[in-house]
C-alpha positions as CSV (number, residue, x, y, z in Angstrom):
1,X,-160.6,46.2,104.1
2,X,-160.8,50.3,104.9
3,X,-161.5,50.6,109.0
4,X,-164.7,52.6,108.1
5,X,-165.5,49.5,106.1
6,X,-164.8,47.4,108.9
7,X,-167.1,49.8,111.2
8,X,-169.8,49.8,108.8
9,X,-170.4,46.2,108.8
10,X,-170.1,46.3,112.8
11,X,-172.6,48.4,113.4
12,X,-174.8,47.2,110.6
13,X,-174.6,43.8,112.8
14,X,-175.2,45.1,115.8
15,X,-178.1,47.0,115.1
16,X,-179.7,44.0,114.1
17,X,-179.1,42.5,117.8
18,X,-181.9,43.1,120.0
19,X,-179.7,42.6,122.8
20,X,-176.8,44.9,121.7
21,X,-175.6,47.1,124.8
22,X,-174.8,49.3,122.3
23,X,-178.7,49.7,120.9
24,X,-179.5,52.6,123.0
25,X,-176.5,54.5,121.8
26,X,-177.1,53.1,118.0
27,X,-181.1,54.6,118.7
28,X,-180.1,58.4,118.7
29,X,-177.7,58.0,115.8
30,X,-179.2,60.0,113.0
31,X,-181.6,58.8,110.2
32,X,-180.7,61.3,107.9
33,X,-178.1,63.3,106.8
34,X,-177.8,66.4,104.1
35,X,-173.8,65.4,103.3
36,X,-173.3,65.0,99.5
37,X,-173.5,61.5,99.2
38,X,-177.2,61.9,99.3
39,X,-178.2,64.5,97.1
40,X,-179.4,64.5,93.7
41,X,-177.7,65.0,90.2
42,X,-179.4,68.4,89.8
43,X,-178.6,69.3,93.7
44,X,-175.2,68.2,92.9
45,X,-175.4,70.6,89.7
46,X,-175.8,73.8,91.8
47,X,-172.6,73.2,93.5
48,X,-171.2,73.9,89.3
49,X,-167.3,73.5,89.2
50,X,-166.5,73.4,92.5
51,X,-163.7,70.5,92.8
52,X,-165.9,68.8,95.8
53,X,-168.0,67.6,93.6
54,X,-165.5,65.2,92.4
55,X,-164.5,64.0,95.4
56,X,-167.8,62.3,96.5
57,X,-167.0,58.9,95.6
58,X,-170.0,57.1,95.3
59,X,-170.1,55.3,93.1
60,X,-166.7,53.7,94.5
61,X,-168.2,53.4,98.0
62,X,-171.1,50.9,96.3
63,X,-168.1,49.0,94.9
64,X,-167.1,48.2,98.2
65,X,-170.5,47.5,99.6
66,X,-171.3,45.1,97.2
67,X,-167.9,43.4,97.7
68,X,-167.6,43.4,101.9
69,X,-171.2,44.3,103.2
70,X,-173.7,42.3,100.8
71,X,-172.0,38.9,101.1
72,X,-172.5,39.5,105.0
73,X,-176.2,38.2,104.7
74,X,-177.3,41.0,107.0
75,X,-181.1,41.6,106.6
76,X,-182.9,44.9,105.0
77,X,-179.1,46.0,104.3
78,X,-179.2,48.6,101.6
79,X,-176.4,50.8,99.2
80,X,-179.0,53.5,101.0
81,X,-178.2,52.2,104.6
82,X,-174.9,51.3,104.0
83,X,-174.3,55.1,102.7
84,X,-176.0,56.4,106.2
85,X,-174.0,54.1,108.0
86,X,-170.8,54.9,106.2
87,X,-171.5,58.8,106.6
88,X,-172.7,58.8,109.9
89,X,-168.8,57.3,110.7
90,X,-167.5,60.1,108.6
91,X,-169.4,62.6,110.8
92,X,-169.1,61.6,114.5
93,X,-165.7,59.1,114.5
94,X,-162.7,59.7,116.2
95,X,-159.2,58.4,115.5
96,X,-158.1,56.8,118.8
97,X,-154.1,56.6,119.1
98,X,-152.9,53.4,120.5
99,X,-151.0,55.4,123.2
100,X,-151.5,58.8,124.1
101,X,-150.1,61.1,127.1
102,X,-152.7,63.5,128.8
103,X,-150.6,66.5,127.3
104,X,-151.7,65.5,123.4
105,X,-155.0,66.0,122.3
106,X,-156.6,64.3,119.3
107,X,-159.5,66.1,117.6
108,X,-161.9,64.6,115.3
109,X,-161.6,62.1,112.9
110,X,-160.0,63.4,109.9
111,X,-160.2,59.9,107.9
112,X,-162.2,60.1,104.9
113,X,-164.7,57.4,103.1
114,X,-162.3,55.6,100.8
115,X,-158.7,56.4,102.7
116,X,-157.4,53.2,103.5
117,X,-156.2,51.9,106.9
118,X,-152.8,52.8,107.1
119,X,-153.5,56.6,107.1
120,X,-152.1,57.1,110.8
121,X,-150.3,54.2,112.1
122,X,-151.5,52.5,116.0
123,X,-155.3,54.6,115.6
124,X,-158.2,53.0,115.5
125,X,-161.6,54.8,114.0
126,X,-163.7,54.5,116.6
127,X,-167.4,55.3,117.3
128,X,-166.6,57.2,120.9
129,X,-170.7,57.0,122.3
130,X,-170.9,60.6,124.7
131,X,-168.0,62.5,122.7
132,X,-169.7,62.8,119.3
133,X,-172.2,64.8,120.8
134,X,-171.1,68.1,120.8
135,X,-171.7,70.6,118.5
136,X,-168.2,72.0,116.8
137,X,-167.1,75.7,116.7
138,X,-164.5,77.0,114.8
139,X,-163.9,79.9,117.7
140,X,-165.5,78.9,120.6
141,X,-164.0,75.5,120.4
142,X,-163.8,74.3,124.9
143,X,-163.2,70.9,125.0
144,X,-161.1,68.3,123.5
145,X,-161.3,64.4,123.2
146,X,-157.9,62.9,125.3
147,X,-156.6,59.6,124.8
148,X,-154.5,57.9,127.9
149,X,-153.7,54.5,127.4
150,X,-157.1,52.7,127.3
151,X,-159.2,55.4,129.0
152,X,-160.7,58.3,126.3
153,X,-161.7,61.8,128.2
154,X,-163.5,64.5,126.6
155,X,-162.0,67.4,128.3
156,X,-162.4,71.1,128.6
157,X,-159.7,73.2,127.5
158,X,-160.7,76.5,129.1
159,X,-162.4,77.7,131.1
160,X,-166.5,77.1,131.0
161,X,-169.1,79.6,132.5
162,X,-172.5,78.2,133.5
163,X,-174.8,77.9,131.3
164,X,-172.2,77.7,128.5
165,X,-172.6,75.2,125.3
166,X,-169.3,72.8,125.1
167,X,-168.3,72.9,121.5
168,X,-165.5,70.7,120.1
169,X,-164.0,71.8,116.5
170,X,-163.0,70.0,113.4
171,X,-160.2,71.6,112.6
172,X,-159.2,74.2,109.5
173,X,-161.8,72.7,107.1
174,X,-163.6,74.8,104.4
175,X,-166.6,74.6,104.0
176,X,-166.9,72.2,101.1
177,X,-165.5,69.5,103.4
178,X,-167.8,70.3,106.2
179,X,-170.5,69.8,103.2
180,X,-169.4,66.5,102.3
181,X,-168.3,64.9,105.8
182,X,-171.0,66.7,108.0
183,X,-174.1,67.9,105.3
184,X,-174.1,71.4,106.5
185,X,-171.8,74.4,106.6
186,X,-171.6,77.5,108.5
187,X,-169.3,80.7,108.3
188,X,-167.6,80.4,111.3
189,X,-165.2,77.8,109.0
190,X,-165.5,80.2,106.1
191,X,-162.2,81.7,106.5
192,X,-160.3,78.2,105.7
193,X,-162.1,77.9,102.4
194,X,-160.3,77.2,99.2
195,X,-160.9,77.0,95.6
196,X,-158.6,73.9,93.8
197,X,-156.4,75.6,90.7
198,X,-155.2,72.6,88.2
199,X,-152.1,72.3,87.0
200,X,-153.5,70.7,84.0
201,X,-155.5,74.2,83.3
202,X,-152.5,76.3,83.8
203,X,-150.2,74.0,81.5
204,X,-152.6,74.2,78.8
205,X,-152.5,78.0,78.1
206,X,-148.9,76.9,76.5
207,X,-149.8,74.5,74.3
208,X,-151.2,75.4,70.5
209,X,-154.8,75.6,71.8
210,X,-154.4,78.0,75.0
211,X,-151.0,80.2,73.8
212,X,-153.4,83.0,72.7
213,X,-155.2,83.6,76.1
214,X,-151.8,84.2,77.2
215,X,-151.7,88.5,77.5
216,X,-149.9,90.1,74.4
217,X,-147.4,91.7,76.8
218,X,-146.1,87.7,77.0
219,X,-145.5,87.6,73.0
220,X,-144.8,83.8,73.6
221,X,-144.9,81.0,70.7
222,X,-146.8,78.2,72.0
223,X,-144.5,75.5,73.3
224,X,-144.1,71.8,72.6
225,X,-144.5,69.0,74.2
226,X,-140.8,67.9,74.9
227,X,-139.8,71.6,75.8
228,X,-143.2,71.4,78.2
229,X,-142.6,68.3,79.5
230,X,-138.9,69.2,80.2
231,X,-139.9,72.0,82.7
232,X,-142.8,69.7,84.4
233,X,-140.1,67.4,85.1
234,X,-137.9,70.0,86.6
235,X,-140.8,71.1,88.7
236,X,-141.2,67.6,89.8
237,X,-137.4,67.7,90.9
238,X,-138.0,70.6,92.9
239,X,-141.1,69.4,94.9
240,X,-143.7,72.1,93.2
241,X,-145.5,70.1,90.6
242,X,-148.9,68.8,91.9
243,X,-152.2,68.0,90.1
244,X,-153.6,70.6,91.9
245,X,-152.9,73.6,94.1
246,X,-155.3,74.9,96.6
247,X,-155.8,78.7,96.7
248,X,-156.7,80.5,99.9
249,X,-158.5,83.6,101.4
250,X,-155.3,85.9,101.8
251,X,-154.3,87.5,105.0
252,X,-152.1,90.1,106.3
253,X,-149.2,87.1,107.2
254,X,-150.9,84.7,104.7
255,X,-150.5,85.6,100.9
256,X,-153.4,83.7,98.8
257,X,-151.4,82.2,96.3
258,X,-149.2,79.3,97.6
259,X,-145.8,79.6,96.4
260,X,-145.1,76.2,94.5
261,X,-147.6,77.7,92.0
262,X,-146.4,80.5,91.4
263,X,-142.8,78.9,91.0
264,X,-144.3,76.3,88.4
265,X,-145.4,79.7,86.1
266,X,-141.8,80.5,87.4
267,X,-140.5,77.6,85.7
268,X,-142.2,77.7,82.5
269,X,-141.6,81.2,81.7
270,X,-137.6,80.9,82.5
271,X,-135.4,81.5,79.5
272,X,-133.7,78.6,78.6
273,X,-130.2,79.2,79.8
274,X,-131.7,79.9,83.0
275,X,-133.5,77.1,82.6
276,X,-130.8,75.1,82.2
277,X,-128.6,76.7,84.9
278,X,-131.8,75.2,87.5
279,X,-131.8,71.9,85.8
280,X,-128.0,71.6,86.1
281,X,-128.2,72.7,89.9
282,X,-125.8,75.6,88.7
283,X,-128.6,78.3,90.2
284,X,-131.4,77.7,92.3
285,X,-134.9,78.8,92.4
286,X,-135.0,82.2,93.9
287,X,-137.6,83.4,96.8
288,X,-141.2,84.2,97.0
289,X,-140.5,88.0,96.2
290,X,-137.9,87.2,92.7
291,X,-140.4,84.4,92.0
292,X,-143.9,87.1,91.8
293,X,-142.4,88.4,88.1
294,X,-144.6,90.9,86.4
295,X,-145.3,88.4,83.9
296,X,-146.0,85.3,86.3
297,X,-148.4,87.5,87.7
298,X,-150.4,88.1,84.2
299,X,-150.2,84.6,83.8
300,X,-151.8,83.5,86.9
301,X,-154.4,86.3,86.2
302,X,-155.2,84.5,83.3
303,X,-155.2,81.2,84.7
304,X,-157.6,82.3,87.3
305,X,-159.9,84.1,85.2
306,X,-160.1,80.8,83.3
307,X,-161.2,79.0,86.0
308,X,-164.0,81.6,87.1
309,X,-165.5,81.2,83.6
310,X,-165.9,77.2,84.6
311,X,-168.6,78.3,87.1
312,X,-172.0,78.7,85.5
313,X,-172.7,82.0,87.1
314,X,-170.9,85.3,88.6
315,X,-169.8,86.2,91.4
316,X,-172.5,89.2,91.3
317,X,-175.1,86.7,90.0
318,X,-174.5,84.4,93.4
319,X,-174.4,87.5,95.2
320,X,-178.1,88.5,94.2
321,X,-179.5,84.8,94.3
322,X,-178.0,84.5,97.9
323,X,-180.7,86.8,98.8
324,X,-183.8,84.5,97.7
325,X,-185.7,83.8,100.7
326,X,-186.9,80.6,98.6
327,X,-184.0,78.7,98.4
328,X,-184.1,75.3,99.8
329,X,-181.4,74.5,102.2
330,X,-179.1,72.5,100.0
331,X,-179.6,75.0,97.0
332,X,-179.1,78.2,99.8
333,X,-175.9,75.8,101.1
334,X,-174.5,74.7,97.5
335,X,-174.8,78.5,96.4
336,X,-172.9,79.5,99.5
337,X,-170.1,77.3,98.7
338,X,-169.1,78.4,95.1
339,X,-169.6,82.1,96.4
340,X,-166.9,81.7,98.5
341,X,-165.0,79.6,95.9
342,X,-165.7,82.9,93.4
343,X,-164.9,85.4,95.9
344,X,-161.6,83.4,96.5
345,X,-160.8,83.9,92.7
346,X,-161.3,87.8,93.1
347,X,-159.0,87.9,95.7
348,X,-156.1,85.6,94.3
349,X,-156.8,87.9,91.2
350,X,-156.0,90.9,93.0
351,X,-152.9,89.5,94.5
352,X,-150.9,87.8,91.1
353,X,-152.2,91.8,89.5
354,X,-149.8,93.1,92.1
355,X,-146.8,90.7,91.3
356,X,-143.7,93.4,89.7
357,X,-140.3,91.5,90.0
358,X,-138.2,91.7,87.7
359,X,-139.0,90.3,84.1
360,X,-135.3,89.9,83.0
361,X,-135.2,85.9,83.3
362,X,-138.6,85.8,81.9
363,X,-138.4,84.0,78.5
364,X,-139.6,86.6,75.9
365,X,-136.4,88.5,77.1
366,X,-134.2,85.8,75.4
């Protein structure tokens, strides 16, 4: 059984016990929470084809529930309560290493509802009453939870002027995680938002069904399985093939197009002696700067533009209905998310337009 499994259960039971020591502690926990386990199909809806939808889990989660909590005989226990419970772990626990020197710090819990126990070996996911507290803040982030041995000290890190708020941090997480794990966002952890490109989409515009969204420039017959399948496999060889790929806000040092994407279009627009040469180890895969081909880049284009017509609205349709003041906090919070999904596209557009290596490996120069 998970650890937050475990913990659920535990502090189902002990909020039962009138004489718990750990009641007063269990009495401020929250009774609601806006993460995304709790909000309606048509809530849910607004969020359109942002890949966080997909990785609530629910469904799963009441699997469990039914199978480790139910049988516990525990009275007024709930899929509802058990949910809270569950999310409330999700929210405030902390992994606790086994052994720890002052010098390493451990942040918060990065475990998530249905990851199973082995995760990080000698941690514990522990409830830590006092440290779970704090607000969290991407940038003014002062104190840090410290594990030595058997004693846990939340610490600062820097210096603290009076009257200053202690803030902890969670860590580069966009904002669709702090939706799920936390139910709420905020735009100081905007800049480590991403929008999930998958392999399966960009495969597909080289089958018999896609080939034509491909841009004329490409003048590419759509391929077969076998010969598709052949370069998947290589890709897999090389440690670049994954069911998805996540695509970031670019910066100056930080490109927004992660490079085992952009050698999988590599891969499948190789000619075939070239092809071969890779498969054969005879040549390798070049660099990031060979590997951003003019065509790779129009192919990626299209790929992305794909995935922006997945969304049910525009970017400058978001960007208008952003400015409601009548939006209810999960529809103003939902919106804000695929924004910065959308706006992600734009920029990852921008980038693969400026790809120009050279072409002459490219297949439709066989």
């Amino acid at each position: 059984m998970p650890e937050w499994l475990n913990l659920t259960a535990l502090i189902l039971a002990e909020a039962q016990n009138t004489n718990s020591r750990w009641g007063p502690y269990l009495s401020i926990l929250p009774e609601k929470l806006d993460s995304l386990i709790f909000w309606s199909q048509d809530e849910l809806s607004e969020l359109q084809a942002s890949a966080v939808v997909h990785k609530i889990e629910k469904e799963s989660s009441e699997k469990l529930f039914s199978e480790h909590i139910m049988p516990l005989g525990l009275s007024n226990v709930n899929y509802y309560l058990c949910h809270l419970i569950a999310s409330i772990i999700m929210a405030y626990a902390f992994d606790v290493p086994a052994m720890q020197s002052e010098d390493d710090d451990d942040g918060e819990n990065d475990t998530d509802m249905l990851v199973s126990d082995d995760e990080k070996e000698e941690s514990t996911l522990s409830m830590v009453p006092l440290a779970d507290l704090f607000n969290a803040d991407a940038d003014k982030c002062n104190v840090r939870l410290f594990c030595d041995k058997e004693d846990l000290e939340m610490r600062t890190v820097r210096p603290i002027l009076s009257g200053e708020e202690l803030f902890n941090d969670y860590g580069a997480l966009p904002q669709t995680d702090l939706l799920r794990r936390y139910g709420y966002i905020t735009e100081n952890y905007a800049r480590y938002n991403v929008v999930e490109i998958f392999s399966r989409t960009l495969i597909s515009l080289f089958t018999n069904q896609s080939a034509s969204e491909l841009p004329e420039s490409l003048s590419l017959n759509p391929m077969n399985e076998k010969y598709l399948n052949e370069r998947i496999a290589l890709a897999v060889r090389e440690n670049i093939f994954e069911e998805s790929y996540d695509i970031y806000h670019s910066f100056i040092d930080e490109p927004s197009i992660p490079e085992q994407l952009i050698a999988l279009v590599y891969i499948l627009l190789l000619q075939k002696r070239h092809f071969m040469a890779i498969e054969s180890s005879l040549e390798t895969l070049p660099g990031r700067s060979k590997l951003c081909t003019g065509l790779v880049g129009q192919v990626l284009v299209v790929a992305f533009k794909k995935r922006e017509t997945e969304y049910a609205t525009s970017l400058a349709m978001d960007e208008e209905i952003i400015k409601s003041s009548g939006l209810s906090r999960r529809m103003h919070m939902a919106v804000t998310v695929r924004l910065g999904e959308k706006r992600i596209l734009q920029e990852a557009i921008q980038e693969a337009s400026t790809f120009c290596a050279s072409n002459k490996r490219m297949i439709n120069n066989d």
